[in-house]
N, C-alpha and C positions, 0 to 999 in steps of 0.2 A: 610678155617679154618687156622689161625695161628696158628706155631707150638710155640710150647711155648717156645723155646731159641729164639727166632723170638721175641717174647712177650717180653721177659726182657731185650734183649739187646737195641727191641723199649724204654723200660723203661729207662734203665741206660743212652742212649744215649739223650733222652730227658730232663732227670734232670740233665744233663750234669758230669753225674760220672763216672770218670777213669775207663776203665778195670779191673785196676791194683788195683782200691780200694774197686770194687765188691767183687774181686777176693781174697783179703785180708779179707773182712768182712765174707766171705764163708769160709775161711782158705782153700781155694784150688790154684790150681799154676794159673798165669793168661795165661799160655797156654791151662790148660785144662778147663778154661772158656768159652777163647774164642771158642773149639771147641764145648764146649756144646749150646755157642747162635749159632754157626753155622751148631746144629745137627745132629754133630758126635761122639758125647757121650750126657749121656741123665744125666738131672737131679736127684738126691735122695732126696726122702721126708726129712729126715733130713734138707736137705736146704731152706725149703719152708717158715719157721719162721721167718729167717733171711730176706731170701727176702721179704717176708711181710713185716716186722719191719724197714728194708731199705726204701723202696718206699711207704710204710704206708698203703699199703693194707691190706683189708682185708683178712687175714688167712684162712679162707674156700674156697674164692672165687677161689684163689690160690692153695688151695690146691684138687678143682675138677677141676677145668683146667688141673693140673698135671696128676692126676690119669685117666681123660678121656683120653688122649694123650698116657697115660701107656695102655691102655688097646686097645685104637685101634691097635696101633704097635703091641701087643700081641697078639691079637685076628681076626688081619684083615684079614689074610688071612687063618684065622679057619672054615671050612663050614662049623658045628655047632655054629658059635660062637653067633651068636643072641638066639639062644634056651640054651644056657647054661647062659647068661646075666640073658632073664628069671629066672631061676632057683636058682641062686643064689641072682637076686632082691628078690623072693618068701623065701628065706632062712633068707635075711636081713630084713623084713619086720616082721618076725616072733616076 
């Protein structure tokens, strides 16, 4: 599984965009960019629009990428964590 700064930075470096101009479109520094493609700080939903709207993705796609990423870091080394996933699909489903 790609981590998702892993993801964008494949992105930006593919459509060949500056760090520096990601980093300006997010309004964050281009240091704490780079350390979010390098997965030392994590993304916030807040920025996932922007990065859609940059690379032209699709906004959902993006934005469950993000949140499964969030949730295994959170959750992974939870021993209930798959029975409370349940529980709470069972709550969203409602």
């Amino acid at each position: 599984m790609e981590k998702f700064g892993t993801y964008i930075r494949t992105l930006r470096e593919n459509t060949n965009l500056p760090l520096r101009k990601l980093a300006s479109y997010l309004d964050i520094d281009q240091s704490t960019l780079s350390k979010i493609e390098r997965g030392e700080r994590q993304f916030t939903s807040e920025m996932i629009p922007e990065i859609a709207k940059v690379f032209e993705i699709e906004y959902k796609e993006l934005q469950v990428m993000f949140l499964k990423e969030k949730l295994l870091n959170d959750l992974s080394n939870e021993k209930y964590a798959l029975e409370a996933i349940i529980e709470v699909t069972k709550e969203l489903n409602k």
